[in-house]
TORSE-485627 format. One record per residue (C-alpha): x negated, y negated, z; residue number from 1. Coordinates in steps of 0.05 Angstrom, whole numbers. Layout:
<rodrens>
     px     py     pz num
      X      Y      Z NUM
...
</rodrens>
This chain:
<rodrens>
     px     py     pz num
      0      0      0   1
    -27    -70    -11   2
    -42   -103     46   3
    -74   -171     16   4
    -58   -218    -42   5
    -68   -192   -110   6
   -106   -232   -161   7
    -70   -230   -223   8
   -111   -257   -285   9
    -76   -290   -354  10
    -11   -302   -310  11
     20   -362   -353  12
     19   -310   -412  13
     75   -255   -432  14
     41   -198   -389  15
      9   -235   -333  16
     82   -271   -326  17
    115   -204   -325  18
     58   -174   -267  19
     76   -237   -227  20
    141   -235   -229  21
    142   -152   -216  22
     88   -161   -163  23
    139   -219   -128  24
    189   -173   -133  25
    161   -124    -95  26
    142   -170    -44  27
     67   -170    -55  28
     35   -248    -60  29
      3   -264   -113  30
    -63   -308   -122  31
    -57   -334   -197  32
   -119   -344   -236  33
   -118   -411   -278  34
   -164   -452   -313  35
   -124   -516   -318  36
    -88   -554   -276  37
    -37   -552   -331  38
    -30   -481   -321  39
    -20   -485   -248  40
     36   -537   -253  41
     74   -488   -315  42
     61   -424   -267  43
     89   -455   -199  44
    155   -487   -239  45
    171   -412   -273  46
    155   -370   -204  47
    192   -357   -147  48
    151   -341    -88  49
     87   -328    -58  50
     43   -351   -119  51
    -24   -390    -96  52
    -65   -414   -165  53
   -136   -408   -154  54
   -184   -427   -204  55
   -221   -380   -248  56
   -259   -386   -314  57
   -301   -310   -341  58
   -349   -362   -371  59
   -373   -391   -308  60
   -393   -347   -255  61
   -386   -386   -209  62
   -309   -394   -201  63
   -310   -310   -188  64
   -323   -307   -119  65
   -275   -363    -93  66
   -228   -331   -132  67
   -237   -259   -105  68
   -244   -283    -25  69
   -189   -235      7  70
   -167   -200    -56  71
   -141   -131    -38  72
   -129   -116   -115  73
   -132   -150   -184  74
    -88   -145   -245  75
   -143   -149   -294  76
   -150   -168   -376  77
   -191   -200   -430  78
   -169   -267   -460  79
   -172   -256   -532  80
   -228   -314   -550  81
   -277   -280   -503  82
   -314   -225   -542  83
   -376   -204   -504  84
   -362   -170   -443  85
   -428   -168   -412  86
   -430   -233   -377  87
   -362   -245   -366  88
   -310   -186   -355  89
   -358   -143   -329  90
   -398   -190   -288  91
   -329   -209   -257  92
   -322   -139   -240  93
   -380   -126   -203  94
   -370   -198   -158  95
   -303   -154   -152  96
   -333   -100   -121  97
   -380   -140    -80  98
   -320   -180    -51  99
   -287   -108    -20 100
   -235   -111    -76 101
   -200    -45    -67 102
   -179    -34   -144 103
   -165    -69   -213 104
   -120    -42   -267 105
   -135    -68   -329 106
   -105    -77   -387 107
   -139    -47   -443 108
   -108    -21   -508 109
    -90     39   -541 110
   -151     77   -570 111
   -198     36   -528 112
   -227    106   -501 113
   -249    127   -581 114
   -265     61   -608 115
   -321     27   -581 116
   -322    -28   -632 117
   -263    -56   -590 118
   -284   -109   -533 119
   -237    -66   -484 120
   -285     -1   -490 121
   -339    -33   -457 122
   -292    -58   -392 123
   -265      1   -392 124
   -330     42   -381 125
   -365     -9   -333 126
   -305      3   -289 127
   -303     78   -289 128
   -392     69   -265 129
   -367     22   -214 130
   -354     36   -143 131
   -288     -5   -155 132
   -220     46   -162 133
   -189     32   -229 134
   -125     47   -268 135
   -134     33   -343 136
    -70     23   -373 137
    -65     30   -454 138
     -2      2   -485 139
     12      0   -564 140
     37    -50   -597 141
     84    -98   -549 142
    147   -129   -572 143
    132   -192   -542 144
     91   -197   -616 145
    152   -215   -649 146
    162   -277   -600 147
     86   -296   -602 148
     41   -268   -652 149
    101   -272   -701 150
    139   -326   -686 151
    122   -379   -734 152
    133   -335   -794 153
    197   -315   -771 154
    227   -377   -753 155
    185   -418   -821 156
    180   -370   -858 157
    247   -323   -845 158
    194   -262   -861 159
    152   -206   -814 160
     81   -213   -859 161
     34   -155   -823 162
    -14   -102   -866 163
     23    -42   -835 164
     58    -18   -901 165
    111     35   -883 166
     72     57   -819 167
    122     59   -753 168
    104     30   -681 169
    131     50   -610 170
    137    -20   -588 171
    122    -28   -513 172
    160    -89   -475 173
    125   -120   -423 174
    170   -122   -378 175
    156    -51   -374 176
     91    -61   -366 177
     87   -109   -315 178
    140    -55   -265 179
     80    -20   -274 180
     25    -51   -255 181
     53    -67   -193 182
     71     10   -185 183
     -3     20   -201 184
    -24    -33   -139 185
     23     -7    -87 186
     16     69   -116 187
    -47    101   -101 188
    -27    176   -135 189
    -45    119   -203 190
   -124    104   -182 191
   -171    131   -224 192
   -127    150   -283 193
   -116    120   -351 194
    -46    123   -388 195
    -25    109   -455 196
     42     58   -457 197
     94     69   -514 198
    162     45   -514 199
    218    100   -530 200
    227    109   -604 201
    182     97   -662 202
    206     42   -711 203
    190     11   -783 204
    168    -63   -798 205
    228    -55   -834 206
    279    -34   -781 207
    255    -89   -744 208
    274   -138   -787 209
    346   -105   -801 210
    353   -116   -726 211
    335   -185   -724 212
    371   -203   -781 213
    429   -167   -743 214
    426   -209   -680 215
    402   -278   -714 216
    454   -274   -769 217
    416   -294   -817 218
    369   -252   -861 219
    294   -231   -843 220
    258   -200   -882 221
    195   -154   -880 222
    139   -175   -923 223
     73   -111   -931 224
     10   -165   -935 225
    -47   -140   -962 226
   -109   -141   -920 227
   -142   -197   -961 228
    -72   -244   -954 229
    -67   -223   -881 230
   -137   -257   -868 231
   -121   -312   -909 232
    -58   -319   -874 233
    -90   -306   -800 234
   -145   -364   -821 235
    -92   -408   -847 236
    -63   -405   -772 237
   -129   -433   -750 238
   -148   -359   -710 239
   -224   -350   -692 240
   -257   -312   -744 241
   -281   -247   -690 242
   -199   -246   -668 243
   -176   -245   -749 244
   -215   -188   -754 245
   -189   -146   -698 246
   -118   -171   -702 247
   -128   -145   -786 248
   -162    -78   -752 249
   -107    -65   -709 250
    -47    -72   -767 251
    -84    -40   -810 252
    -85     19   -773 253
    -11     12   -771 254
    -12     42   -838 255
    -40    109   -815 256
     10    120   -752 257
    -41     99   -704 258
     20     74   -661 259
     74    112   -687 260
     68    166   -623 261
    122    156   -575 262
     91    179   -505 263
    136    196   -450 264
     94    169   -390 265
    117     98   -381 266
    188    134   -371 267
    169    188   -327 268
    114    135   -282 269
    173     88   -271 270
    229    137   -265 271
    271     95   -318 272
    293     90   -391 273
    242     44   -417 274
    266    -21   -460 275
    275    -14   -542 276
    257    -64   -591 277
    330    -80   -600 278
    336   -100   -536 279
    271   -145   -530 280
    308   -180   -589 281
    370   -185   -559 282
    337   -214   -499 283
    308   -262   -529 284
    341   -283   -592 285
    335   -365   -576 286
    256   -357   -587 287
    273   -346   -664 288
    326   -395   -667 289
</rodrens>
């Protein structure tokens, strides 16, 4: 059981917002890590509770081990302009286990175990050499992408534009994810394992768009890019270069079922049907409007 705060990392964006808000729930507080005073004053408006904002930047060591003081556990994960890991993830990691922190789950992704290319590989295996207990949690594809990643081309452009072809995705909500990283901190049957997150059923690029154009009433539709438009299109959107070419990696393997699977364990850990893309949409259908 957690018998401290929990420091909970990214928490103004859709997964850190969903561990906050899971972690509150369950009556744990919650010391929010923030880079910008902006940040702070978003993240106390939106939360309910016991949230204390503490600063913390990866790039400057120095902010680690104010933010760690007290720390029972930490909700850990890589801000996508931060590629090298040496200095920054995994130097935060071992001022973690300096400070007495009991455990961080962190959110990697799915294949990080096979594919060392990907930044999350490296976290992944300094944690599992450190004396720190870990939970490694390794969702697909979120559906929170359609509100974020996606969101400009739906609502400019009235089109999905991703390499995957015909490939199909489990879609993981992060709602669900969050439940579960605070299952992970108060559950200690979770330390020291790693789990692949799907959502329930495995759906097209093309389904997806029948559904919003279902709930939106009016029509989307889903455009295949090809890998050389995708960049263009990812550069066009003003992305760093080294985060075009995993976001293209990651769609691209789309094509080939990489996250077609649909794995049963975020249903059985939480003891619940998990949520479907539909109702991610449904939820949230103003974000398109």
């Amino acid at each position: 059981m957690v018998s401290g705060p929990v420091l909970v990392t990214g928490p103004t964006g859709n997964v850190g917002r969903a561990v906050v808000r899971a972690l509150l729930a369950e009556g744990v507080a919650v010391r929010a890590a923030v880079r910008s005073p902006e940040h702070t004053v978003s993240l106390l408006k939106e939360m309910d509770g016991d949230v204390m904002p503490v600063p913390l930047d990866f790039r400057r060591p120095e902010t680690f081990l104010p933010a760690l003081e007290g720390v029972r556990g930490v909700f850990l994960m890589r801000p996508p302009a931060i590629a090298s890991m040496q200095d920054t993830l995994n130097a935060f990691v071992d001022a973690a286990a300096t400070q007495g922190v009991k455990q961080v789950v962190f959110l990697s992704v799915d294949g990080a175990d096979k594919r060392s290319w990907i930044p999350h590989h490296a976290v992944e295996e300094h944690l599992k050499r450190s004396s720190l207990g870990w939970t490694l949690l390794r969702p697909t594809f979120f559906a929170q992408n359609l509100g974020d990643a996606y969101r400009e081309d739906l609502r400019q452009d009235h089109r999905l534009f991703v390499p995957a072809a015909h490939g199909r995705v489990a879609f993981v909500d992060v709602r669900d994810v969050g439940d579960l990283v605070a299952r992970a901190l108060l559950d200690m049957s979770l330390l020291n394992r790693a789990f692949t997150l799907t959502g329930p059923e495995a759906v097209t690029f093309e389904q997806v768009a029948a559904i919003l154009s279902e709930v939106l009433g009016r029509p989307i539709r889903y455009e295949p890019a090809s890998v050389a438009g995708y960049v263009r299109h990812l550069h066009g959107r003003r992305m760093p270069w080294g985060q075009v070419a995993v976001q293209t990696l990651l769609h691209v393997g789309l094509r080939f079922g990489q996250a077609e699977q649909v794995d049963p364990t975020l249903t059985n850990l939480l003891g619940r049907p998990t949520r479907t893309v539909r109702q991610y949409i449904e939820d949230h259908a103003p974000l398109w409007r």
